[in-house]
FINUSE-26726 format. One line per field, with one value per atom (N, C-alpha, C): residue in three letters; chain; x, y, z. Coordinates in pm, 1 decimal, m for minus. Atoms other than C-alpha are relative to their C-alpha. Layout:
% FINUSE-26726
residuo Ala  ...
cadena A  ...
px X  ...
py Y  ...
pz Z  ...
//
This chain:
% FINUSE-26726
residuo Unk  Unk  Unk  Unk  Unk  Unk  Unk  Unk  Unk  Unk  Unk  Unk  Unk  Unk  Unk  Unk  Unk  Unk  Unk  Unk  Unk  Unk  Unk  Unk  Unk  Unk  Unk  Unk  Unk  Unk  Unk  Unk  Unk  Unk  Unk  Unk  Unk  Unk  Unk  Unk  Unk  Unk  Unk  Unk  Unk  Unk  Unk  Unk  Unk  Unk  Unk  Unk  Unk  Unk  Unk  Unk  Unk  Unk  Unk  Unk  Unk  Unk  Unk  Unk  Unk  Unk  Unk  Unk  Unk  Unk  Unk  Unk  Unk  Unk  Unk  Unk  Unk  Unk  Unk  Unk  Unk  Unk  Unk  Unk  Unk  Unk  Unk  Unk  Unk  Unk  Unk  Unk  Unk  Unk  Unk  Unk  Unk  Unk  Unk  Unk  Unk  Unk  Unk  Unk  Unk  Unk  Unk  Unk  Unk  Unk  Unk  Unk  Unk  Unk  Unk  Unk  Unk  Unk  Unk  Unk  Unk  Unk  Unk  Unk  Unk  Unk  Unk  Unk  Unk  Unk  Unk  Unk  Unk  Unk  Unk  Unk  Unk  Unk  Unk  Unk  Unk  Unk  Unk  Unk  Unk  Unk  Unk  Unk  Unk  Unk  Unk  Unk  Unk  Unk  Unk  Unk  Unk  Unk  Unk  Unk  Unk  Unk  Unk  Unk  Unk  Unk  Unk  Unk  Unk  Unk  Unk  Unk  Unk  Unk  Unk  Unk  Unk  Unk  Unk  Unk  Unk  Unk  Unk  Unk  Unk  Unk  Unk  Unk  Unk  Unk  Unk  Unk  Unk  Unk  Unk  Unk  Unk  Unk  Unk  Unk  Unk  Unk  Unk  Unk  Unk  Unk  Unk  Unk  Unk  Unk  Unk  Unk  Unk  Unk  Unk  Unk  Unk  Unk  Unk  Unk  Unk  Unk  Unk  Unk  Unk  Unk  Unk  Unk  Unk  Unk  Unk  Unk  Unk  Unk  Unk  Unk  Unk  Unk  Unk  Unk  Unk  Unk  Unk  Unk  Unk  Unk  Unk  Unk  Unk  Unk  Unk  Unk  Unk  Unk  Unk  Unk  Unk  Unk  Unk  Unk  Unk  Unk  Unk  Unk  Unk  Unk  Unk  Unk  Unk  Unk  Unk  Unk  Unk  Unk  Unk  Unk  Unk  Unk  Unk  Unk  Unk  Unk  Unk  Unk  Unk  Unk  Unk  Unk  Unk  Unk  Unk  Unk  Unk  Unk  Unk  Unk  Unk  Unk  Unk  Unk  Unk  Unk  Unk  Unk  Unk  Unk  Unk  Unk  Unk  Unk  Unk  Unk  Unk  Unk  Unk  Unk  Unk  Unk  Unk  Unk  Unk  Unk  Unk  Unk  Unk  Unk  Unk  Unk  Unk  Unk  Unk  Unk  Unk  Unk  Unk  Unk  Unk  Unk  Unk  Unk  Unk  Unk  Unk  Unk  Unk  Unk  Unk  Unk  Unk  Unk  Unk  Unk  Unk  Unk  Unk  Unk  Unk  Unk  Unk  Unk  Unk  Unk  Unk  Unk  Unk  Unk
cadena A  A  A  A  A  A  A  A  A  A  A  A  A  A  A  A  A  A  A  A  A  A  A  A  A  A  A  A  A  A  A  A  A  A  A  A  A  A  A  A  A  A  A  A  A  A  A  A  A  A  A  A  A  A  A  A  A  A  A  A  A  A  A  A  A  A  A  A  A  A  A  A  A  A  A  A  A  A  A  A  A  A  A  A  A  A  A  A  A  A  A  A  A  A  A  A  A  A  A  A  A  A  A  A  A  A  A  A  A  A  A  A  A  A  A  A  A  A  A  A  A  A  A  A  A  A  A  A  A  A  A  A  A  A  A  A  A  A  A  A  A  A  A  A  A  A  A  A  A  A  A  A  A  A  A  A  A  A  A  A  A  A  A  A  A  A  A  A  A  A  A  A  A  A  A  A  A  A  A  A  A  A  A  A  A  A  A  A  A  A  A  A  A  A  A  A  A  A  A  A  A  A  A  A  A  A  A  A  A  A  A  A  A  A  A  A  A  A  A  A  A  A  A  A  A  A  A  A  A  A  A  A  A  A  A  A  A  A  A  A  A  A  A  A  A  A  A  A  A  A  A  A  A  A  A  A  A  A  A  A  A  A  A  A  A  A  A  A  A  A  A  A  A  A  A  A  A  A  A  A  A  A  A  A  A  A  A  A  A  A  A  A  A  A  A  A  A  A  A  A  A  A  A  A  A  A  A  A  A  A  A  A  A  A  A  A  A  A  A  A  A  A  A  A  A  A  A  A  A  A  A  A  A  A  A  A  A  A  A  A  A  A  A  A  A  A  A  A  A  A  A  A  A  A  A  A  A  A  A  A  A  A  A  A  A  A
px m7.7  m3283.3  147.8  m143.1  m2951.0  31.9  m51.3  m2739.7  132.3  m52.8  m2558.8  192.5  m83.2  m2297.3  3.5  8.9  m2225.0  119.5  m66.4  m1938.4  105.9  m126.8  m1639.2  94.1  m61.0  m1437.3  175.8  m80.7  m1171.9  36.7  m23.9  m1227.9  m54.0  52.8  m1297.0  5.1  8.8  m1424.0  42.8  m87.2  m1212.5  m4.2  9.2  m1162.8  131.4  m159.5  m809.3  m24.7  17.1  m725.8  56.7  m92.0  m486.2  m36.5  m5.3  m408.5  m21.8  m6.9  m456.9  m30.3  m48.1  m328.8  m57.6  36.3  m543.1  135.4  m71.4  m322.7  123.4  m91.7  m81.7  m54.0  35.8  m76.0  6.7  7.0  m166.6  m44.0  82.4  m261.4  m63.3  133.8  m597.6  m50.5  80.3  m781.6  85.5  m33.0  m555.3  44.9  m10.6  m581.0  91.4  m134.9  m293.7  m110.4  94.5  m436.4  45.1  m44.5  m409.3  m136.3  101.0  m610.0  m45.2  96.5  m897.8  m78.2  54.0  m1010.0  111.6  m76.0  m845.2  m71.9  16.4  m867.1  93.7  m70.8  m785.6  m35.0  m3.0  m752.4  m78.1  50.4  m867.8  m178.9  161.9  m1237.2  18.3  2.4  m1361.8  82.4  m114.0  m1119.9  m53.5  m14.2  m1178.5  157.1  m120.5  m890.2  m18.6  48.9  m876.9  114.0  m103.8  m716.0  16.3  m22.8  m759.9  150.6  m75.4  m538.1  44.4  m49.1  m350.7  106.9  m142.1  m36.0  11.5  9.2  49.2  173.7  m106.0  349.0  4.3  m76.4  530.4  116.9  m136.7  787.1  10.2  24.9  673.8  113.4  m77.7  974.2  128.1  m102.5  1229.2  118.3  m146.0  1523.5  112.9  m88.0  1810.0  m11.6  35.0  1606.1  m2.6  13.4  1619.3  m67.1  98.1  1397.7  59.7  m22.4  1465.3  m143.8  123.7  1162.2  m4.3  24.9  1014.5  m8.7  m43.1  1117.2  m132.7  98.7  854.8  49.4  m48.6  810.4  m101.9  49.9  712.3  m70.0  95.7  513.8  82.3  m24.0  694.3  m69.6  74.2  451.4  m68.8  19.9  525.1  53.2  m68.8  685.2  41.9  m64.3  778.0  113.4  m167.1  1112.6  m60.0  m54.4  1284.4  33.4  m26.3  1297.2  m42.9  153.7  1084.6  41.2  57.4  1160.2  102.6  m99.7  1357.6  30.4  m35.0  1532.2  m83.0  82.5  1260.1  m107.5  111.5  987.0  m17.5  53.3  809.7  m64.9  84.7  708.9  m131.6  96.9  375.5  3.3  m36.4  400.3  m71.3  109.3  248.4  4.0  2.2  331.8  83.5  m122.0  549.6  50.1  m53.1  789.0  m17.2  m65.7  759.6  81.7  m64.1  991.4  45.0  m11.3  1209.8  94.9  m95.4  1378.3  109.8  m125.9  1658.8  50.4  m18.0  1725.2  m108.6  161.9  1343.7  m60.9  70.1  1328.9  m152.3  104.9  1022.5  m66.3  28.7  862.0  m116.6  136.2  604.5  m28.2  m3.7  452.0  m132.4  157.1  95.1  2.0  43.6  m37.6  m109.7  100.1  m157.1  m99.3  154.5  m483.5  m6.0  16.2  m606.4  m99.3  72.3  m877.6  42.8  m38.8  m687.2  100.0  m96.4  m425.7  95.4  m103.2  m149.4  103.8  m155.8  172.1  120.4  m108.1  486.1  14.0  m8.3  529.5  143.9  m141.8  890.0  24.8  m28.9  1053.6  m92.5  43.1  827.8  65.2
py 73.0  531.6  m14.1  29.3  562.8  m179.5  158.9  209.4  17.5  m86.0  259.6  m131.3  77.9  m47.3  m56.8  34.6  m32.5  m91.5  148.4  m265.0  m65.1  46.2  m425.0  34.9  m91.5  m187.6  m62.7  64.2  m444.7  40.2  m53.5  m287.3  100.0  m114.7  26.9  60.9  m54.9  200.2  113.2  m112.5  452.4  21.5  m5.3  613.5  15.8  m22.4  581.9  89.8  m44.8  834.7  m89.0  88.8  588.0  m127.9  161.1  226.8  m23.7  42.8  m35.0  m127.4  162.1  m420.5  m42.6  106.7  m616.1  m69.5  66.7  m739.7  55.7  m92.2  m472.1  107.2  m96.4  m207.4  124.3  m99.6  109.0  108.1  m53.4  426.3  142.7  m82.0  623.6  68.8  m102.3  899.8  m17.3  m4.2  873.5  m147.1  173.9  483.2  m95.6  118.9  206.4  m123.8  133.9  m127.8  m104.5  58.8  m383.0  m15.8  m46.0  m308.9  m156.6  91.7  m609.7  m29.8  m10.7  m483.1  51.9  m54.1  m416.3  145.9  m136.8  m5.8  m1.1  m43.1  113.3  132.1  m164.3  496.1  67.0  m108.0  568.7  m64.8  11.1  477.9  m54.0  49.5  282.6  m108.6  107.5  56.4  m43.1  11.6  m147.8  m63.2  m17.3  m159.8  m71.7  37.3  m389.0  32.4  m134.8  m173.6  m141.6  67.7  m492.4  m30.1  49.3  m528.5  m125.0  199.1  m868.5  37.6  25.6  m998.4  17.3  30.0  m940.2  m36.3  m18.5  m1010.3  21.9  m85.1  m803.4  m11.6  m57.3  m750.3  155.6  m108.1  m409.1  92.2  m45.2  m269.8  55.4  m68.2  27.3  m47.1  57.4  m56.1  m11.7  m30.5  m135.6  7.1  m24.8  m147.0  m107.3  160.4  m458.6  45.8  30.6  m496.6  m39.4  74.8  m658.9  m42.6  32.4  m824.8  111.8  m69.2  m613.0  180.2  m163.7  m282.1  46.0  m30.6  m12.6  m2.9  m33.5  m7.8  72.2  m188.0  326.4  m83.4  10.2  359.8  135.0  m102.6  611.0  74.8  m13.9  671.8  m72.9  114.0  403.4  m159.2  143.7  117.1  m27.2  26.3  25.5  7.8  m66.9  153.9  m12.6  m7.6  122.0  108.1  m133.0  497.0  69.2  m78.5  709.5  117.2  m138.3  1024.4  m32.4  m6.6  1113.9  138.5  m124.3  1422.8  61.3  m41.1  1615.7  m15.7  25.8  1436.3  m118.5  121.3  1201.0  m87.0  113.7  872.4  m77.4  47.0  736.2  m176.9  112.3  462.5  m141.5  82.4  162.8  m179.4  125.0  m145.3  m8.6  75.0  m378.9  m153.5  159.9  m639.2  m136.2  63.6  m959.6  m124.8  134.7  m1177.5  72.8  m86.3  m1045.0  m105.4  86.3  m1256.2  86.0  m62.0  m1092.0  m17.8  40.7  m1323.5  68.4  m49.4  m1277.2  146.8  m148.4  m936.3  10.5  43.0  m1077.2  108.6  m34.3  m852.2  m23.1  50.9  m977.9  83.3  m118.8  m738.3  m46.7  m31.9  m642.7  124.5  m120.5  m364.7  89.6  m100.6  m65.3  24.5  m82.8  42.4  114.9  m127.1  344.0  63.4  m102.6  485.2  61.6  m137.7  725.5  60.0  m96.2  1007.6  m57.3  56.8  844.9  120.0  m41.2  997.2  m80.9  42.9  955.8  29.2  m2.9  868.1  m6.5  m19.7  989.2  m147.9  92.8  664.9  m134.9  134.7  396.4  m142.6
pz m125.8  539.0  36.2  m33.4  729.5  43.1  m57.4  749.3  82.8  m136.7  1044.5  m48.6  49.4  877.8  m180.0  142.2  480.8  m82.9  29.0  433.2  131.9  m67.5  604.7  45.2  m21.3  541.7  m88.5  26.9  383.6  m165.3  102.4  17.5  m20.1  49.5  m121.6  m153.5  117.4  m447.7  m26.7  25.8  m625.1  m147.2  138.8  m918.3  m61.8  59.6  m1116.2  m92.7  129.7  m1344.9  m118.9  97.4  m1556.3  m37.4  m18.6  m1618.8  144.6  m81.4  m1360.6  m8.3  48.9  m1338.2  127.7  m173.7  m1057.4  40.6  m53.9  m835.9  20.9  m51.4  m784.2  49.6  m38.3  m571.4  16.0  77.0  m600.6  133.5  m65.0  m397.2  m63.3  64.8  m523.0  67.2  m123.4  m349.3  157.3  m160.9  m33.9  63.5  m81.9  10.4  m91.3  28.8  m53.0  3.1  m7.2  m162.1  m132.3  115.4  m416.0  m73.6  92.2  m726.0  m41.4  61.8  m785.3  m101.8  100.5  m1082.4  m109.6  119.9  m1426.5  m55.5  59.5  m1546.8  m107.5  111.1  m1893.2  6.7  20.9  m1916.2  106.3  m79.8  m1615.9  48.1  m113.5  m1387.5  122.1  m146.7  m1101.9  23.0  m73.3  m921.0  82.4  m138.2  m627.6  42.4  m134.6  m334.0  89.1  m126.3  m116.3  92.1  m181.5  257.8  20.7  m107.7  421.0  105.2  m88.4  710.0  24.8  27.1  635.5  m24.3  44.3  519.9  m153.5  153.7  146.8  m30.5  55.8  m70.1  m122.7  137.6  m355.9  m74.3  60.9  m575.4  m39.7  55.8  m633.7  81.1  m47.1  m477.2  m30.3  50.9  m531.2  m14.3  10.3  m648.3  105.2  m66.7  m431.7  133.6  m131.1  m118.5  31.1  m94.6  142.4  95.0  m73.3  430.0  129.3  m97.8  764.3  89.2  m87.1  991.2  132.2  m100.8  1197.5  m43.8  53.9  1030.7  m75.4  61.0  875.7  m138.3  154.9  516.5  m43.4  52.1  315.5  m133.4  114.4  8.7  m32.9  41.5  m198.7  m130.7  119.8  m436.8  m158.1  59.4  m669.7  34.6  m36.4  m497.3  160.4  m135.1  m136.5  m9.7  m58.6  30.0  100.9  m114.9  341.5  67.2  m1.2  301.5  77.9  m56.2  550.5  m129.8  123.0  260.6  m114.5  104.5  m35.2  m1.1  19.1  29.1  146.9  m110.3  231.9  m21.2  m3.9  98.2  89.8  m75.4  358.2  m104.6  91.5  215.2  85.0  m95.4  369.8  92.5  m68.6  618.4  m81.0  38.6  445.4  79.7  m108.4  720.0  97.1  m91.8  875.5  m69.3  74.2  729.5  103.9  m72.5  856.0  m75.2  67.9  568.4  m161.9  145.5  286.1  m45.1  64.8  16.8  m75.4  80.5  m92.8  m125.2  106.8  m366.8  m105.5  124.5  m566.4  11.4  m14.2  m404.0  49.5  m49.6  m237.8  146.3  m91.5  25.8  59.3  m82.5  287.5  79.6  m25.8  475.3  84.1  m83.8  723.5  m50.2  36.5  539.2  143.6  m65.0  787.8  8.3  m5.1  903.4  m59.7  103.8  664.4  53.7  m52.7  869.2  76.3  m121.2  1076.2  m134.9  69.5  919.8  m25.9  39.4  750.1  11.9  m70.6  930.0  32.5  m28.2  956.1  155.4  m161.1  1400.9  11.8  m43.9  1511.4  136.4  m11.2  1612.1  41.6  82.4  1485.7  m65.7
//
């Protein structure tokens, strides 16, 4: 029987190959999120995409922020980077509050149902 509405859309199930510490975030099959479940060596994860405000410390070294500005996902940590070299880093928000001191970054994590691109002056 088709269900024409199967969740929210606010979390999603994935499969890690590795570790994984709820409450940091992570991106699995394509999608950025913060991991709700604890993985050892690898299975199902859930992600929650939701479109909200979060805050991190999970952030590359050496990078600051300003309100308003995009912030990247470079694979393992948020940067201020759009690439490294000539790799593009995927868009993963918008700052709105950075502590400089605690290295604190606040953020609105992106919508994930469309193509995650980098938009020439964003």
């Amino acid at each position: 029987i088709p269900q024409p509405k199967v969740s929210d859309g606010q979390s999603v199930v994935v499969t890690a190959t590795g570790d994984v510490v709820a409450g940091e975030f992570y991106e699995i099959e394509g999608f950025l999120g913060v991991a709700m479940t604890n993985v050892v060596g690898g299975g199902t994860v859930v992600l929650n995409i939701e479109q909200a405000e979060y805050q991190t410390t999970k952030v590359a070294s050496d990078k600051t922020f300003t309100v308003g500005q995009i912030v990247y996902w470079d694979g393992t940590a948020f940067t201020s980077d759009a690439t490294t070299g000539t790799t593009p880093h995927r868009v993963a928000g918008r700052c709105t509050s950075w502590d400089n001191t605690n290295k604190v970054l606040t953020f609105i994590l992106a919508p994930q149902a469309y193509s995650v691109v980098q938009i020439s002056g964003t």
